[in-house]
N, C-alpha and C positions, 0 to 999 in steps of 0.2 A: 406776144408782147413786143412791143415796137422799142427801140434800143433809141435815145435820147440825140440829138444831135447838137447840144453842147457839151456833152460829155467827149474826151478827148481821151487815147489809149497811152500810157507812159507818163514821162512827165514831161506838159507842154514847155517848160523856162528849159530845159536843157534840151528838147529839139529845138527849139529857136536860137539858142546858144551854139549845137554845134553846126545847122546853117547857116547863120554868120561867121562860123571858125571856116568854115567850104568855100563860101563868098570869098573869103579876105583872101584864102588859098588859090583860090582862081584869078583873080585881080592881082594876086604878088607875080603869077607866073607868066603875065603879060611885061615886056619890058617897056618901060619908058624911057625917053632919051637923055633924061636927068639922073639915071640911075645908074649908079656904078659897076664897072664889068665883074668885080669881087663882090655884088651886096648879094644878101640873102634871102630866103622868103622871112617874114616875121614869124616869130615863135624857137626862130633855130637857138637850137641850144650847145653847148654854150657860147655867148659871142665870143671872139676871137680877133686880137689886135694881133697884125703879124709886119714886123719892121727887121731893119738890118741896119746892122755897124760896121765897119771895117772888120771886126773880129768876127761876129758871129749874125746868125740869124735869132729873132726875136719872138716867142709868141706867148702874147697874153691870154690867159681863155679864164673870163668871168664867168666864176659856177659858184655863187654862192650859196651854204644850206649842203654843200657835198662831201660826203665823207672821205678826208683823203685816203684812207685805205681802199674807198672804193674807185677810186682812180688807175685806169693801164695807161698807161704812153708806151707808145712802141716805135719804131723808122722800120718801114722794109720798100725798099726798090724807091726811093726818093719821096713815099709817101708818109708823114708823120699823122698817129693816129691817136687819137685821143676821147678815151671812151669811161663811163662809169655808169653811177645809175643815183641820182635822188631823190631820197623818200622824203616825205612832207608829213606832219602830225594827220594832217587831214587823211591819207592814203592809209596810216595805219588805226583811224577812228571806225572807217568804212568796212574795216574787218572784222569788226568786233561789234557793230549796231546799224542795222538798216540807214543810212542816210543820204541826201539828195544834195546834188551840189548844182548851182544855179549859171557858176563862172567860176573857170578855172583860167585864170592869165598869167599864174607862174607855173613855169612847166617840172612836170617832173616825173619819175620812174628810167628807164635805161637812155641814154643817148650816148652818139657816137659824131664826132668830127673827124675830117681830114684834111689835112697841109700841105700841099706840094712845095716841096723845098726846091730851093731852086740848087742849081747842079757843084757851085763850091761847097755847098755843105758836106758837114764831114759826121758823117750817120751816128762814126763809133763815138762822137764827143760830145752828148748830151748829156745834158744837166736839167734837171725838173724841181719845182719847189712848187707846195701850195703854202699860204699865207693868207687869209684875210679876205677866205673867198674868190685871191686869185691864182691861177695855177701859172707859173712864169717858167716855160720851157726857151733855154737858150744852147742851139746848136752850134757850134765853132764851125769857123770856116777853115777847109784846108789851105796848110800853108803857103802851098803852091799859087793858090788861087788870092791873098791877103799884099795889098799893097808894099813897097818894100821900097826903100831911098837905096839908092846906087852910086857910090863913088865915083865920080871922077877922078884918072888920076893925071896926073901933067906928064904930056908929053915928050918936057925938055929935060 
């Protein structure tokens, strides 16, 4: 019997889907001179605003859909990490009924971030909050290292 050569093995939408997820992966990892020495490939999860105050250092990390129980933050050796995992209705439909996904563009199951802080931070003075999708970790700076007005005092 001769075997059909429109017929294709799998499913054709999601091998074409995930050679385009490969494509865009190879193309991120090329740099362009417009792109920032911080930016990331697309798809990293979760983004991550990271700013500083005179007090403290700042990091936002948008993970919407995440259970904050499933949330770690941890600091060891200047490196803050930030890791959980997000389930999606669709991941636990897939367990319970054969079905085919065509595009997946929100990400989800375990991921992990990391933050180099930079060296006034003060490891042991972290503070974590999730709220509304976003996780907002704010690290104190030591005192040492914290702006500070100095007296004058007169001379005569």
């Amino acid at each position: 019997m001769i075997t059909s050569t429109l017929t294709f093995p799998g499913d054709l939408f999601a091998d074409f889907d995930e050679l385009h997820r490969q494509f865009e992966r190879v193309l991120a990892q090329r740099a362009s001179p417009n792109s920032s020495i911080r930016a990331v490939a697309r798809g990293t999860f979760p983004s991550v605003n990271v700013g500083s105050t005179a007090e403290a250092v700042e990091i936002y990390a948008f993970a919407p859909g995440v259970d904050p129980k499933s949330l770690d933050v941890s600091v060891d050796k200047g490196l803050l990490t930030i890791s959980g995992e997000r389930k999606t209705a669709l991941d636990e439909a897939a367990t319970s009924e054969k079905r085919s996904v065509y595009a997946r563009e929100r990400p989800s199951g375990a991921f992990r971030r990391v933050v180099a802080l930079p060296e006034d931070a003060d490891p042991s003075r972290v503070e974590a909050h999730y709220r509304n999708g976003i996780l907002t970790i704010r690290v104190e700076k030591r005192e040492a290292s914290r702006p500070r007005r100095i007296a004058v005092a007169d001379a005569n």
